[in-house]
N, C-alpha and C positions, 0 to 999 in steps of 0.2 A: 344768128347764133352759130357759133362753129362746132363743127360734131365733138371734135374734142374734150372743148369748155363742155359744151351740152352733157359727154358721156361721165367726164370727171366728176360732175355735180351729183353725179347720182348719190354717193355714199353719204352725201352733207344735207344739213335738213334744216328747217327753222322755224319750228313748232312742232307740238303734239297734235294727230286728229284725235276726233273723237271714235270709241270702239262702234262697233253694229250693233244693234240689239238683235236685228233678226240675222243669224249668218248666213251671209250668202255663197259661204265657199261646199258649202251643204250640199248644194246641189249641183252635185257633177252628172255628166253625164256622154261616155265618150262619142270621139267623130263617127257619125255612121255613114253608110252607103251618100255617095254624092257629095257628103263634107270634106275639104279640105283644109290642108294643115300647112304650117311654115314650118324649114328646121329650126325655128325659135319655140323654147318650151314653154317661155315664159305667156307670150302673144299664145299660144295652143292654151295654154290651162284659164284664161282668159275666156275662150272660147268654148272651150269644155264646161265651163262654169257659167256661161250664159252672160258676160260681160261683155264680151265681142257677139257678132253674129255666129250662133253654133252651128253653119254651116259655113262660115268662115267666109263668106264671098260680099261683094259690096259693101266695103267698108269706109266709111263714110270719117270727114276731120273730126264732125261734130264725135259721130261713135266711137273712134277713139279717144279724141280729149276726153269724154266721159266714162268709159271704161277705164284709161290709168288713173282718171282722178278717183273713183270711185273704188277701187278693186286696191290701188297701188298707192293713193294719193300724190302720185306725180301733176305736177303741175302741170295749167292750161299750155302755158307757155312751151315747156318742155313736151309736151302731149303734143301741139300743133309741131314744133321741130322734127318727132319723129313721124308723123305722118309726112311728112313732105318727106322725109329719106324714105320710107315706104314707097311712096308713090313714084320716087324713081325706076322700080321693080316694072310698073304696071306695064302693059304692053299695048296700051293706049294712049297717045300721045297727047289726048287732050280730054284727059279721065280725069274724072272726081270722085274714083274709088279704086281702092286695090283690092283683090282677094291673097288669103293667106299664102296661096301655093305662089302666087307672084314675088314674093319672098327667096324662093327654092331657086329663081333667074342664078345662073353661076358668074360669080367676079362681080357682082352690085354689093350688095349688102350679104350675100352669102358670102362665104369664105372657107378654105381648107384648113384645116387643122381644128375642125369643131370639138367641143368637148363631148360632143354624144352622137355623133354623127357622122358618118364614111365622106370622104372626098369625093365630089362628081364624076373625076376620072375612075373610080373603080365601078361604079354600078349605075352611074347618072341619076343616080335619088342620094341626093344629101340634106331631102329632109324627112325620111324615116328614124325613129332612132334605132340606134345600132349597138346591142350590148357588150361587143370584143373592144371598140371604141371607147364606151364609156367607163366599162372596165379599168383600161389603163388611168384614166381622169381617175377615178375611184382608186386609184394605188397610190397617188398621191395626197391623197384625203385619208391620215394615219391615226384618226383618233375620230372620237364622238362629235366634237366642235372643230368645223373647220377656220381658218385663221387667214390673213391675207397671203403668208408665205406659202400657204399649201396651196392657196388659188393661184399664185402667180406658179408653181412648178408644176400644177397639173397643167395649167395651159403654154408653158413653154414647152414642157414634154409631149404634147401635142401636136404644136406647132413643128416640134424637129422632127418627128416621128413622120411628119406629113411629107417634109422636105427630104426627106433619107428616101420616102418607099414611094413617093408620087411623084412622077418623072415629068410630071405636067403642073405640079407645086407653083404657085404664085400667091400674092398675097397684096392685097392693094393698099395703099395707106387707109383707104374709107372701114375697107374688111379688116385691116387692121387695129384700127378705133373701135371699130364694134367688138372684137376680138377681145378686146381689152375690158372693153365695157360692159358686154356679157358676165365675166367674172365680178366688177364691181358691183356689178345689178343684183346677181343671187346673195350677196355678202350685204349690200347696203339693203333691201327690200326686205330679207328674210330673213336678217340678221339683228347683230346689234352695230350699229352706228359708229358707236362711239371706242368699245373696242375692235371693231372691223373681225367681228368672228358670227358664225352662223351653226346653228345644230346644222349635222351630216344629215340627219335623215331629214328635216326641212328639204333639203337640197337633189338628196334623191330622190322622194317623192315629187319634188317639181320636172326632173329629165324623165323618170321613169312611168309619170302618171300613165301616159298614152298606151302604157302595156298592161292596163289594168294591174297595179298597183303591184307589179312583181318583185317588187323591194321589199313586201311585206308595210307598203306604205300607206297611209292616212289620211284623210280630209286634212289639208294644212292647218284651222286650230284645234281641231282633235292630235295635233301632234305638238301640239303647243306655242304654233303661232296664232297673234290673233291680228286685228285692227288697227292696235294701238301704235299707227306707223309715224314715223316723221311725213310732214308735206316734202316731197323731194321737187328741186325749182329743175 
């Protein structure tokens, strides 16, 4: 499967699941001492939530295909695709598990111009989140329900922002797909589908979780998302 097709398909779906009865997104609880984290929010709250491993380390194809399927209802199929982009991170060449911070590797799968996150040339952690970063994301995001146009202008306004002020700015075609796909992901996963719009504060609560909820943020369906997702292939 090519990352592209892969990252494209996210928005598109081909059934309803079923809701949870018990919620599992109830039980957060953040990275502590020894845990590690990726600049991905999404893969972090995962982990927070106890879908992933909450110490984030040895992550196994089986435990992710069952955490997207479970958590995201992304499919097995799409679930094994992105492990294997995962595990190009690892820094074991002939490993059968990544840890989340193996994510953070610069010019893999990480990339500049993140929507929450400093470029590696300014502080070499680009996968803390960073609130003057995601600020600017957020100034692009001009109303309650965010839409595909404000996602596309908060991440090209990122992306030039990065190449104006970082003198060491590159951008790979792979980090560029994901770049892309990041935005589809919080619109198609936490949104609606079908008009390709998402509540703001779904959105912020999913970059901002890691700072103990300094958005004034939610349990995602105490904020009104629930279960009720497309299977995404």
């Amino acid at each position: 499967m090519r990352l592209t097709s892969a990252l494209s398909s996210v928005p598109f779906c081909i059934g309803l699941a079923q809701a949870y009865g018990d919620d599992p997104f109830s039980k957060w609880h953040p990275a502590g001492p020894g845990d590690v984290r990726a600049p991905c929010p999404m893969l972090n709250s995962l982990a927070n939530h106890g879908f992933l491993p909450h110490d984030g380390k040895f992550i196994t194809e089986n435990r992710t295909i069952s955490a997207l399927s479970t958590a995201l209802n992304i499919s097995a199929e799409l679930g094994k695709f992105l492990f294997g982009e995962a595990m190009t991170t690892s820094p074991e060449p002939n490993g059968t598990t990544f840890d989340l911070d193996n994510l953070s590797r610069h010019n893999i799968l990480e990339h500049d111009g993140s929507l929450s996150r400093a470029d590696y040339y300014w502080t070499h952690d680009s996968h803390s989140f960073n609130a003057t970063v995601f600020a600017q994301t957020q100034s692009y995001w001009t109303g309650p329900v965010i839409d595909i146009q404000m996602g596309a202008n908060a991440r090209l306004a990122r992306v030039q922002t990065s190449n104006k002020t970082n003198p060491t700015f590159s951008m790979s075609d792979l980090g560029d797909a994901f770049s892309i796909g990041e935005t589809a992901a919080y619109i198609g996963i936490l949104g609606d589908v079908e008009s390709g719009t998402v509540k703001r504060e779904l959105v912020e609560y999913l970059f901002g979780e890691s700072t103990a909820f300094s958005f004034g943020g939610c349990y995602l369906s105490h904020c009104g998302w629930n279960a009720l997702l497309f299977v995404f292939l």
